[in-house]
Backbone atoms as SQL, in Angstrom:
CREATE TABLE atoms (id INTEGER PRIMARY KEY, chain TEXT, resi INTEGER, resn TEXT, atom TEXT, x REAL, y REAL, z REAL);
INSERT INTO atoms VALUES
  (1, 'A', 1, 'UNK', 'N', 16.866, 16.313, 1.147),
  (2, 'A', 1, 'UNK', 'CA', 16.741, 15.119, 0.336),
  (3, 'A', 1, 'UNK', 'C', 15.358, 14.513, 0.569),
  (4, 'A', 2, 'UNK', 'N', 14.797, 14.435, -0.273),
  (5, 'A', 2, 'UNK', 'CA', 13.227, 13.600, -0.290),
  (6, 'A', 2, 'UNK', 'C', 13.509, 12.025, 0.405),
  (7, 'A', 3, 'UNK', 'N', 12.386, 11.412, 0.814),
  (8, 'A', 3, 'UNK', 'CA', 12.569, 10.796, 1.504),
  (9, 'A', 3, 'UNK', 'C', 11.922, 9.077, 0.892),
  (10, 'A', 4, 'UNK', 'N', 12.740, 8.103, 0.719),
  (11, 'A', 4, 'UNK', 'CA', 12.036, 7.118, -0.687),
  (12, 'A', 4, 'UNK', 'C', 10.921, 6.806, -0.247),
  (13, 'A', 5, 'UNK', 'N', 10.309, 6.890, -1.537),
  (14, 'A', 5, 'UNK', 'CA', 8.667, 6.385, -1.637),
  (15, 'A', 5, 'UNK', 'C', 8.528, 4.907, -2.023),
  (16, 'A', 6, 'UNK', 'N', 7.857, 3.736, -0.976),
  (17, 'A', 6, 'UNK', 'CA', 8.173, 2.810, -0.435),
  (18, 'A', 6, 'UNK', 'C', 6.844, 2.226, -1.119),
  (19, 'A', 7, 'UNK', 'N', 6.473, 1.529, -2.082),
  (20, 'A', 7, 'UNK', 'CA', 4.853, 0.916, -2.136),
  (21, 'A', 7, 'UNK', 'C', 4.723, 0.024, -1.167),
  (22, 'A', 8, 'UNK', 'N', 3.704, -0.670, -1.151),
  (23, 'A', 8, 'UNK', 'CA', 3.368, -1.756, 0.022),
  (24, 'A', 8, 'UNK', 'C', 2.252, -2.088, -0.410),
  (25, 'A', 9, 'UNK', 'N', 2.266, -3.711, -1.231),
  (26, 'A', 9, 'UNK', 'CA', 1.499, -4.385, -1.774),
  (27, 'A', 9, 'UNK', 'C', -0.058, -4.533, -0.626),
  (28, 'A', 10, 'UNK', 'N', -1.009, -4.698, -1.699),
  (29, 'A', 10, 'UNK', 'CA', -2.484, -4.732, -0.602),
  (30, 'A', 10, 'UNK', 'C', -3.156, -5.810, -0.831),
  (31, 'A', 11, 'UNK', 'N', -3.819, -6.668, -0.699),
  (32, 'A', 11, 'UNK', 'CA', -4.963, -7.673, -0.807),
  (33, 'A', 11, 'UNK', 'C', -6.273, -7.152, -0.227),
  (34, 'A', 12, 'UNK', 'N', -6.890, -7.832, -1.559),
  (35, 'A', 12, 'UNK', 'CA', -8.935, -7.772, -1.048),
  (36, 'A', 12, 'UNK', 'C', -9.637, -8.794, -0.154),
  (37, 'A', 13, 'UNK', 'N', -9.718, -7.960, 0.627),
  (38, 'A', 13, 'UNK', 'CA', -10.831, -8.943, 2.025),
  (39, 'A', 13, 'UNK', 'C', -12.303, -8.055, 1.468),
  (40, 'A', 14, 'UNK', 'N', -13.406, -9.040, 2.083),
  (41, 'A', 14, 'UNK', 'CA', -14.394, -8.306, 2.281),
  (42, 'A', 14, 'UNK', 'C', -14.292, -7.394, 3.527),
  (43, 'A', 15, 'UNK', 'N', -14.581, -6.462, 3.940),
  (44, 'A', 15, 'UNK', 'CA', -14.872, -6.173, 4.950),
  (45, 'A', 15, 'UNK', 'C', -16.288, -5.163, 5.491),
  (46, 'A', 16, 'UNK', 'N', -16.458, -5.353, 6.804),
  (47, 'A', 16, 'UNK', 'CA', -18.344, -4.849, 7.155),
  (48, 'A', 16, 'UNK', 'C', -17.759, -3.465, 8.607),
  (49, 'A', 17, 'UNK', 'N', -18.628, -2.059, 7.916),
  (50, 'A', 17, 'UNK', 'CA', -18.143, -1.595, 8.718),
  (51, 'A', 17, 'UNK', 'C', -19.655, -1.107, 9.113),
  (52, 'A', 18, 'UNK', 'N', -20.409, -1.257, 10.286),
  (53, 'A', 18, 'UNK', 'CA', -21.477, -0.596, 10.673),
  (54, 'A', 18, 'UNK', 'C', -22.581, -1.919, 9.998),
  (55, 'A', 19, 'UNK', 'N', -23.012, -1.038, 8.610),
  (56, 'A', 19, 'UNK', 'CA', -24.336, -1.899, 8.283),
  (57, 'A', 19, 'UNK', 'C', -24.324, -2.250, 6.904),
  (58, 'A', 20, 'UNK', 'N', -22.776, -1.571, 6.616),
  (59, 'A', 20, 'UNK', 'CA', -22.442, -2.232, 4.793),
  (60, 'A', 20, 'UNK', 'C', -21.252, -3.226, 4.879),
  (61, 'A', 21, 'UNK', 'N', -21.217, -3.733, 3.682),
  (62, 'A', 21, 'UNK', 'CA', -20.091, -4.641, 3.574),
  (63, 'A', 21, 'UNK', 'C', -19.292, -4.684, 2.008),
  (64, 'A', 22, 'UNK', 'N', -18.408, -4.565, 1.964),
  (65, 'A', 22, 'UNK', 'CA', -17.896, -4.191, 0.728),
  (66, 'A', 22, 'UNK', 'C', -16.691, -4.579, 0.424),
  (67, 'A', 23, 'UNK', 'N', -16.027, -5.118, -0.771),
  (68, 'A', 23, 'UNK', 'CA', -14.640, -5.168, -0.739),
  (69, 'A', 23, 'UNK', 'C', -13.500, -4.063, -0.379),
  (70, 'A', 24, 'UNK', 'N', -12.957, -4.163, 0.349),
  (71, 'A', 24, 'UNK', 'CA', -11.629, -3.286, 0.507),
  (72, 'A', 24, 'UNK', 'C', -10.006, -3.840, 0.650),
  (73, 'A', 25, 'UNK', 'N', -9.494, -3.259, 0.408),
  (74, 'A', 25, 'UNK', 'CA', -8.029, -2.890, 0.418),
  (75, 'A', 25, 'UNK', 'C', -7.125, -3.227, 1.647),
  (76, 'A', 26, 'UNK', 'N', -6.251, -3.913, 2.001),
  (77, 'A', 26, 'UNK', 'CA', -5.875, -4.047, 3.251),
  (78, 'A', 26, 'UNK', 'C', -4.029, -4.271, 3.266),
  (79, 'A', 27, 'UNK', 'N', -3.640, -3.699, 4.299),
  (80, 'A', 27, 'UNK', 'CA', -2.279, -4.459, 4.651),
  (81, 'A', 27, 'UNK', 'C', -2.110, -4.040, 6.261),
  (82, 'A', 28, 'UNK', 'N', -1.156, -4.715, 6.511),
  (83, 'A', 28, 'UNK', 'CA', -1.220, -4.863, 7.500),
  (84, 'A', 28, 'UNK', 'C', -0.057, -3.297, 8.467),
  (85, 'A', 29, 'UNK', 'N', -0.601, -2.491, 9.041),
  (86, 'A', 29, 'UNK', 'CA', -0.386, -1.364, 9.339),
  (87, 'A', 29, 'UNK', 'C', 1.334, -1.387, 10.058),
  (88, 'A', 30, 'UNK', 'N', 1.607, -2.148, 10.603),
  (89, 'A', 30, 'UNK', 'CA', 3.234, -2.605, 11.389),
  (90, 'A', 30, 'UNK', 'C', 3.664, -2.405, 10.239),
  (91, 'A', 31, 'UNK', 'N', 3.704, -2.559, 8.583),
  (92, 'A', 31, 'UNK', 'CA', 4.343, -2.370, 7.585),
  (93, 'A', 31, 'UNK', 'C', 4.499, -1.211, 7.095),
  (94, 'A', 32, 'UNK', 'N', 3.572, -0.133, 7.495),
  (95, 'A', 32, 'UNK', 'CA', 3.222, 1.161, 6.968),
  (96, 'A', 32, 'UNK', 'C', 4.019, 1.738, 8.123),
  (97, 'A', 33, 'UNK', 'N', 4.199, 1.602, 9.435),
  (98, 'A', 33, 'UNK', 'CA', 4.986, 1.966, 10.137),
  (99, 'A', 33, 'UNK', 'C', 6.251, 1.962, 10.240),
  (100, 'A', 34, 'UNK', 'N', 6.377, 0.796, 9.637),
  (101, 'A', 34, 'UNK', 'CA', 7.960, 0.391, 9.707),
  (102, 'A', 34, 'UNK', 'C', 8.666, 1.166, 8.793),
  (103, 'A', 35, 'UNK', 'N', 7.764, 1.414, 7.594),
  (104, 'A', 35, 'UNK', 'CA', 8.704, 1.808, 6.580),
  (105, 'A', 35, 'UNK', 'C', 8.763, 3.344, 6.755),
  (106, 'A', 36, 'UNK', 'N', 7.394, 4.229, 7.510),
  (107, 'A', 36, 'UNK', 'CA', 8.169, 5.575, 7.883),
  (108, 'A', 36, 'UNK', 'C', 8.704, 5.791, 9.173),
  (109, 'A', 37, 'UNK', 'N', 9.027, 4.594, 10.066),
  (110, 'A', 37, 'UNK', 'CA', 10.155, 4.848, 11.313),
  (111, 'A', 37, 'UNK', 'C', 11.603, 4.504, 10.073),
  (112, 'A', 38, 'UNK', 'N', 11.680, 3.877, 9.543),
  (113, 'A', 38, 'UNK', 'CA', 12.648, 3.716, 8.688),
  (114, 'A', 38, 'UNK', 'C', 13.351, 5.107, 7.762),
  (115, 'A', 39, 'UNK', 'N', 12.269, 5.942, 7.637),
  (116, 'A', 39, 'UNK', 'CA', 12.835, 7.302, 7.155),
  (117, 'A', 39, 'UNK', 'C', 12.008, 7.345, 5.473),
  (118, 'A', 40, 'UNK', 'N', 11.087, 6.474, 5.335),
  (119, 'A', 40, 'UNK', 'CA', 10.742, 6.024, 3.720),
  (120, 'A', 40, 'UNK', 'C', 8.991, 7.094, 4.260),
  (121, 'A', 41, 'UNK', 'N', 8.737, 7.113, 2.766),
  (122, 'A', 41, 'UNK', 'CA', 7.317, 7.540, 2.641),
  (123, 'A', 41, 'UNK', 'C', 6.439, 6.321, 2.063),
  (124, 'A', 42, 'UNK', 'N', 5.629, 5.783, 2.932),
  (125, 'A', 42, 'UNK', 'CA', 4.797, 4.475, 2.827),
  (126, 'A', 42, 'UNK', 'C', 4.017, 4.961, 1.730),
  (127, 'A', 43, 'UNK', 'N', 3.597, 4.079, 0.805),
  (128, 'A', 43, 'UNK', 'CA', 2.361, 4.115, -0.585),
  (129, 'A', 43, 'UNK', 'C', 2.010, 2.700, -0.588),
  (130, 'A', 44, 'UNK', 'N', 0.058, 2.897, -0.309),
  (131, 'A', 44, 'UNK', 'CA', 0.092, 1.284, -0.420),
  (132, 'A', 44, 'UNK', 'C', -0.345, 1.133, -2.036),
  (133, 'A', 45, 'UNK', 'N', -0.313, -0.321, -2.361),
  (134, 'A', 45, 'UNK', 'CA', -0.282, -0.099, -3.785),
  (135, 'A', 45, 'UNK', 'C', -2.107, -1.287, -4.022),
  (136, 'A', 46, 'UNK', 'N', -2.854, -0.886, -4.657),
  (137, 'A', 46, 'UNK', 'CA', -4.005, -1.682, -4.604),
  (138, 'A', 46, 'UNK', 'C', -3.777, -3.002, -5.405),
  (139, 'A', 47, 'UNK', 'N', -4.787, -3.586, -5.114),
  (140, 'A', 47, 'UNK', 'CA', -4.425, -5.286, -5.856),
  (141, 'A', 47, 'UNK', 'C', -5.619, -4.804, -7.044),
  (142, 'A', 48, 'UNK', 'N', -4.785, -4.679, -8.079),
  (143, 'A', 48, 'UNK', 'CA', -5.404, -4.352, -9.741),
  (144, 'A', 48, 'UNK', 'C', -4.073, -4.077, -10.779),
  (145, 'A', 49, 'UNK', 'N', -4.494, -4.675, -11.292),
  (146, 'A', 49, 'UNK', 'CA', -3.646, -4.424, -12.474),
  (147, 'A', 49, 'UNK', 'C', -3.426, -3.024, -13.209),
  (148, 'A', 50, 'UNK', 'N', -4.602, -2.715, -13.614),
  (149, 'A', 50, 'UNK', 'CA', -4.349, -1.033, -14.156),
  (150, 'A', 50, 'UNK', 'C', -3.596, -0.399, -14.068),
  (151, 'A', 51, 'UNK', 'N', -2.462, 0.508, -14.415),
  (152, 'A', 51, 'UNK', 'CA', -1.830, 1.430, -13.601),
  (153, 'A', 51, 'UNK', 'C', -0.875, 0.854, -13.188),
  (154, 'A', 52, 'UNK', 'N', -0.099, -0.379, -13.332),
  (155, 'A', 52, 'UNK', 'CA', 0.765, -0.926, -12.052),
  (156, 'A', 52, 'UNK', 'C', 2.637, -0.712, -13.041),
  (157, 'A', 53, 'UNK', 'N', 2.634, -0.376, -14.173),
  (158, 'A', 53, 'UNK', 'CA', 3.692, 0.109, -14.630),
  (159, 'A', 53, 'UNK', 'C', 4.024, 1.437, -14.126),
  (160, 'A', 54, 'UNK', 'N', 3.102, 2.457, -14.289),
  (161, 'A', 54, 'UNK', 'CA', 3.953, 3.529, -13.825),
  (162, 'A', 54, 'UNK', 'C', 3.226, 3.847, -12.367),
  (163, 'A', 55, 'UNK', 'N', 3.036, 2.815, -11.858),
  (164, 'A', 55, 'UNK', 'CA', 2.908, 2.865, -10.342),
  (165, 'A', 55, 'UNK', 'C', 4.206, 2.680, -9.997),
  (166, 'A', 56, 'UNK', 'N', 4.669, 1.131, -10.084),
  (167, 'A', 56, 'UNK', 'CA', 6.012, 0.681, -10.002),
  (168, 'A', 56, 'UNK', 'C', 7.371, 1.946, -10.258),
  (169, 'A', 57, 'UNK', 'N', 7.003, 2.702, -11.787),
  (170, 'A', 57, 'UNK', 'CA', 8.094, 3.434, -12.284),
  (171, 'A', 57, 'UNK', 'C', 8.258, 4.574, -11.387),
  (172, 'A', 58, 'UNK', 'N', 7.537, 4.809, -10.219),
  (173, 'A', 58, 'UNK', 'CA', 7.172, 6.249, -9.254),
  (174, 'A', 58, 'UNK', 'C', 8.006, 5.752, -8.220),
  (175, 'A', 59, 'UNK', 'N', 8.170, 4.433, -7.963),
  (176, 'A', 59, 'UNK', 'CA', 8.038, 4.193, -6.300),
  (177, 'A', 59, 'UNK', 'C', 9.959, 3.530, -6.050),
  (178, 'A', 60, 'UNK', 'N', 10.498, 3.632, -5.438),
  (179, 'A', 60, 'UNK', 'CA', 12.114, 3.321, -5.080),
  (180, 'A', 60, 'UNK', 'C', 12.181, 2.329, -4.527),
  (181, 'A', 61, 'UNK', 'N', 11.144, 1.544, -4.171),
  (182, 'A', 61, 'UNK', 'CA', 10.771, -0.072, -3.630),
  (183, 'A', 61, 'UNK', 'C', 9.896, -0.257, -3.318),
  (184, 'A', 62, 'UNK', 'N', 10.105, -1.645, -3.437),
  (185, 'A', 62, 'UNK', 'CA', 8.656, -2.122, -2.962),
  (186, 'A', 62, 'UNK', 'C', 8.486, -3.342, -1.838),
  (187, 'A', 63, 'UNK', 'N', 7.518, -3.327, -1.088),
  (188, 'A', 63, 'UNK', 'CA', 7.215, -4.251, -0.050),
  (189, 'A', 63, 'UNK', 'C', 6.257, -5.528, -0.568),
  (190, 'A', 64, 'UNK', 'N', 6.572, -7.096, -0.905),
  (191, 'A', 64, 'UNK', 'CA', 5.121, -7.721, -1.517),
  (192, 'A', 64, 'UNK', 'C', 4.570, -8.202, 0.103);
């Protein structure tokens, strides 16, 4: 049996890694864990609109 595919909503921080700085993608990782000690396959889902119908129509729940 496949194992549910779990989204997990993201928010934009800036963030600086080295000597650039750029917007990225974030959640908080205890959530991505939880949901595959739980037996689920974690998907984080980006903060954009585009795409977010048959993002949603793929995924068996979701985390906001």
């Amino acid at each position: 049996m496949a194992r549910p595919l779990i989204g997990i909503t993201t928010y934009a921080e800036e963030a600086t890694w080295g000597n650039w700085t750029e917007p990225a993608a974030f959640v908080p990782f205890a959530y991505v864990r939880a949901v595959a000690q739980a037996g689920g396959r974690p998907m984080l889902v980006p903060p954009v609109e585009n795409g977010i119908e048959e993002t949603l129509d793929a995924l068996d729940g979701i985390i906001f």
